[in-house]
N, C-alpha and C positions, 0 to 999 in steps of 0.2 A: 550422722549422715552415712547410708550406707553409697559406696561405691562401685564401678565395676571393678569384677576382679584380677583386672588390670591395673590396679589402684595404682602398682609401682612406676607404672608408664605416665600418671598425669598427678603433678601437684598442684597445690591453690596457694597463686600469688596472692591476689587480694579477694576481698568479698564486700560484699555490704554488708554495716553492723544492722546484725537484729533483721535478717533479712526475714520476709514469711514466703517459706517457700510453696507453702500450698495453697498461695492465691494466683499466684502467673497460670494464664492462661494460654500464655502463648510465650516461647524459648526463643531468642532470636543468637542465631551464634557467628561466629567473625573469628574465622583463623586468620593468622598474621605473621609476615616473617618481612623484618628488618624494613618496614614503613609506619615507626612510628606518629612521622609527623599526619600521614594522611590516614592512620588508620584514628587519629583523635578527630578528623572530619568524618568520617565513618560514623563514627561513635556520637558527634553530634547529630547526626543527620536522622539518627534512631531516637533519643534526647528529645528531637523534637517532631516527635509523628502526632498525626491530629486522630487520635483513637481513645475509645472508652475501656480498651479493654485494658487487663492488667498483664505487662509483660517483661521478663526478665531477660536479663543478656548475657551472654557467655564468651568473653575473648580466649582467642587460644593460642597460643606464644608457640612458635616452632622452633626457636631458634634458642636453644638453652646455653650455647653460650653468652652474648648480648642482653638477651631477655629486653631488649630496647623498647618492642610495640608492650610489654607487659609492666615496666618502669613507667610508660605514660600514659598506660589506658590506669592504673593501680591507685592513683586520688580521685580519679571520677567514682568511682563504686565506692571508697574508703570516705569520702563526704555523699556518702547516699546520691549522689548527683544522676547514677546508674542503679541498679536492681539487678544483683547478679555475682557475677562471679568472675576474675581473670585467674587463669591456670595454664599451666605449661606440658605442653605434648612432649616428654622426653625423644619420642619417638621419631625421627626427623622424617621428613617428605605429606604430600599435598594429602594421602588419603590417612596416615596417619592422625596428623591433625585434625579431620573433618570426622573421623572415631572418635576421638578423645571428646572432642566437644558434644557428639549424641548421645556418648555413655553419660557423660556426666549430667546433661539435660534432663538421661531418663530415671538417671540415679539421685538427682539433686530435689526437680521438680514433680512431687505426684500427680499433680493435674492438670498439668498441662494438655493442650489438646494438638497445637499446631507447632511446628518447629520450624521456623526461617532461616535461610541462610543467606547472607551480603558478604562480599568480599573486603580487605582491607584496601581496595583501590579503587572502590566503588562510594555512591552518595546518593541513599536512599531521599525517594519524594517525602513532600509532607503524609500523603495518605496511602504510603505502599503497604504497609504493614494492614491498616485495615481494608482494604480492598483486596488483597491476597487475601484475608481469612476469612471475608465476605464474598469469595470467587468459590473458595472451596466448600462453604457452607452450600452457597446458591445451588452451584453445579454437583452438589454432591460428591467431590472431586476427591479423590487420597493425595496426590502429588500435582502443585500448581510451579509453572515457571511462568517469569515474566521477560520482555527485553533489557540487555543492558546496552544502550546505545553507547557507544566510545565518546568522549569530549576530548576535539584534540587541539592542539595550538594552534593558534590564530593565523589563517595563511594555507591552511591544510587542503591540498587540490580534494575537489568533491568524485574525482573521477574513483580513489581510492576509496572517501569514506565511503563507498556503499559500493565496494568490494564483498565477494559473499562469507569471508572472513570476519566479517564485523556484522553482516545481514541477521535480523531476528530469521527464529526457524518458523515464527505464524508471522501472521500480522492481523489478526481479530479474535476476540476473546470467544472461548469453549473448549468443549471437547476435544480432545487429538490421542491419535493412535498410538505416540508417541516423544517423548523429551531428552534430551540431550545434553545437560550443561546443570553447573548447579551453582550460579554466582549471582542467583536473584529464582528462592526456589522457597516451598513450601511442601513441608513432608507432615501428615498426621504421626502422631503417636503409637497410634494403631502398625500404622505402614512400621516404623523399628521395630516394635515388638513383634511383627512379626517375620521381618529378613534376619535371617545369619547374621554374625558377626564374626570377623568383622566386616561392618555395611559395607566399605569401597575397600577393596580386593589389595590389598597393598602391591602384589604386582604391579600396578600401574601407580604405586608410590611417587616413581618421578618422573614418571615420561605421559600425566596427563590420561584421562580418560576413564578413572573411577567413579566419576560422575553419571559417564555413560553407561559404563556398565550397571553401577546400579540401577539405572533408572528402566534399563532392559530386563533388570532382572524382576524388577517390580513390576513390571508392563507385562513378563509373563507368568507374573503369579495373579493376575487379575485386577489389581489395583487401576483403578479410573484419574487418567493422568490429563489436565487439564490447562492451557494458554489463557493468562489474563494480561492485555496488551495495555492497558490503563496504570497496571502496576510497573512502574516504573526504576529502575535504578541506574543510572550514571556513572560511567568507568571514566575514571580518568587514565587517558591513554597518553603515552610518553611519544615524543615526535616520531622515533624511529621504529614506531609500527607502521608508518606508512612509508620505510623502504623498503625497497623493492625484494631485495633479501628476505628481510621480515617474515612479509606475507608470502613468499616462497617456502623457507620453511614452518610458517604455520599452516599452507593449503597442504604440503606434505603430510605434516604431522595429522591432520584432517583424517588424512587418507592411510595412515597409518593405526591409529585408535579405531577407525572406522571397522578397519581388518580383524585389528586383537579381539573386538570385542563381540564379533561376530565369531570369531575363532571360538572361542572361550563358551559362545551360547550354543555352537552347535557339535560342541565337542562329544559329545556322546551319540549323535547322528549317526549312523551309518550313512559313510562316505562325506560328511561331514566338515570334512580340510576340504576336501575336491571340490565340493561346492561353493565353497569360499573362492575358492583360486578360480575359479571359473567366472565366479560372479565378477572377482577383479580384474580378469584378461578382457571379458564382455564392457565391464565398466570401462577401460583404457582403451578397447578396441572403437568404442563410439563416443571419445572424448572429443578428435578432432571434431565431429561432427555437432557435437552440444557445444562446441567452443566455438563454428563458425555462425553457429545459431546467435550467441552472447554477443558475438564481434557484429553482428548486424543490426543487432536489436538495441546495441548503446554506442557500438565503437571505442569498446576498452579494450585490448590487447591483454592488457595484465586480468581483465575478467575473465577475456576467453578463454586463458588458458590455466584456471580455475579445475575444470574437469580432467586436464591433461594431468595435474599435478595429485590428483585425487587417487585417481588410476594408477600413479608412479607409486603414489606412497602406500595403496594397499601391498602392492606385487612387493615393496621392500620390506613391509611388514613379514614374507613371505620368507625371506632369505636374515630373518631376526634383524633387519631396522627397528632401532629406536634411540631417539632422541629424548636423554632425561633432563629435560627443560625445568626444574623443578629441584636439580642441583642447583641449578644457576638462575634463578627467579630475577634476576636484572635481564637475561634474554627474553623474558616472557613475555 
């Protein structure tokens, strides 16, 4: 099997015996650090998609000391139960791991066509999988994302769930000019082979937002990136997303990747920063104003001031704010 030539960065925990790797048609992959119990509901929840097609799975252990999510995803694929492969990203942080599992997709699998990605906190529908690769077919699409709605503990005020923190970015399935997130996502084959590597920019290794950048970067090398609102996946969210804190500094953090990653696209611009910083002063300058619009239109407080914190975190972007959320994956 050949590898990328990275090889030293990623080993193979387990595999399936006798696997054939040239019939998966589609690569479904699941980085993982230190939930094992739920990344085995993950891993069910793919186990059991109602699809004809044929498709393999790729766990990616970040956490080389523990190796915990890699110990209990490693008898599902070892009794065939899985098609695939668990392997370990020596590399720590969020884009690291999300590398290691494309290289070895593209290195493992030759024919594959579609590459999915689910998170290990997430719990895929019965028919995500083939409606995601039936979205992309239809639409003729290179990069599909879907919603992951949060499930949160019972009792949880509704004034929060639908906070724009947890809001999908569409909400009906097609074309869009653009995507943002990759925790319920569909990238062709085509699409790696033809971005850089490595895909997500390790600068934003731990502070979130390599997701976005790539998917900026694919949106302007032409690639046709497409919303399918049917395809479903299921975040199970911990109670304390819905304090207040929380989503403080996640509307921050928002507002801070919003910046980098805009920085980073128009870095070769002439004038290029200043148009950034400007967009961010204009964005902050007309927060109050989109915030008393929010506060009227639902009577959230914590909604309204949604754009206020958007604003704040581009400008901290501005003076090197960052938050590496990604050290600490229990804050996330």
């Amino acid at each position: 099997m050949n590898v990328h030539p990275e090889a030293d960065a990623i080993s193979i925990i387990a595999r399936t015996p006798d696997i054939s790797v040239s019939a998966a048609d589609c690569v479904v992959t699941v980085p993982t650090f230190r939930r094992p119990q739920h990344l085995l509901k993950t891993l069910s929840s793919i186990a059991a998609q109602k699809t004809t097609r044929k498709f393999a799975v790729i766990v990616i252990e970040n956490d080389a000391a523990e190796c915990a999510g890699a110990k209990a995803a490693a008898p599902l694929f070892e009794r065939n139960e899985l098609q695939g492969f668990v392997i370990l990203a020596h590399k720590r942080g969020n884009c690291a791991a999300y590398n290691a599992g494309w290289q070895m997709a593209l290195a493992s699998f030759p024919a594959f066509r579609h590459l999915l990605v689910i998170d290990d906190d997430e719990i895929a529908t019965p028919l995500w999988l083939e409606t995601m690769c039936a979205t992309a077919e239809t639409l003729n699409a290179d990069i599909v994302n879907g919603p992951v709605p949060p499930v949160f503990e019972d009792g949880a005020p509704d004034r929060l769930k639908n906070h724009p923190v947890f809001a999908p970015a569409y909400n009906s399935t097609g074309i869009v000019p653009m995507l943002y997130a990759s925790g319920n996502m569909l990238v062709g084959r085509h699409v790696l082979e033809a971005m850089e590597q490595p895909f997500l920019d390790l600068a934003f290794n731990f502070i979130g937002g390599g997701d976005s950048d790539f998917l900026r970067r694919a949106a302007d090398k032409g690639f046709r990136l497409a919303w399918c609102d049917e395809a479903v996946v299921y975040e199970t969210a911990p109670a304390g997303r819905l304090e207040p804190a929380w989503i403080r500094a996640r509307s921050l953090r928002n507002g801070v990747i919003s910046a980098l990653v805009e920085k980073k696209a128009r870095r070769c611009e002439p004038f290029g920063r200043l148009r950034v910083l400007a967009k961010s002063l204009a964005l902050l300058a007309i927060a109050p104003v989109r915030g008393l619009c929010r506060l009227l239109a639902n009577g959230s407080m914590t909604d309204a001031i949604y754009p206020v914190y958007i604003g704040l975190g581009r400008l901290m972007a501005e003076f090197g704010y960052v938050d590496e959320q990604y050290r600490e994956p229990d804050k996330t």
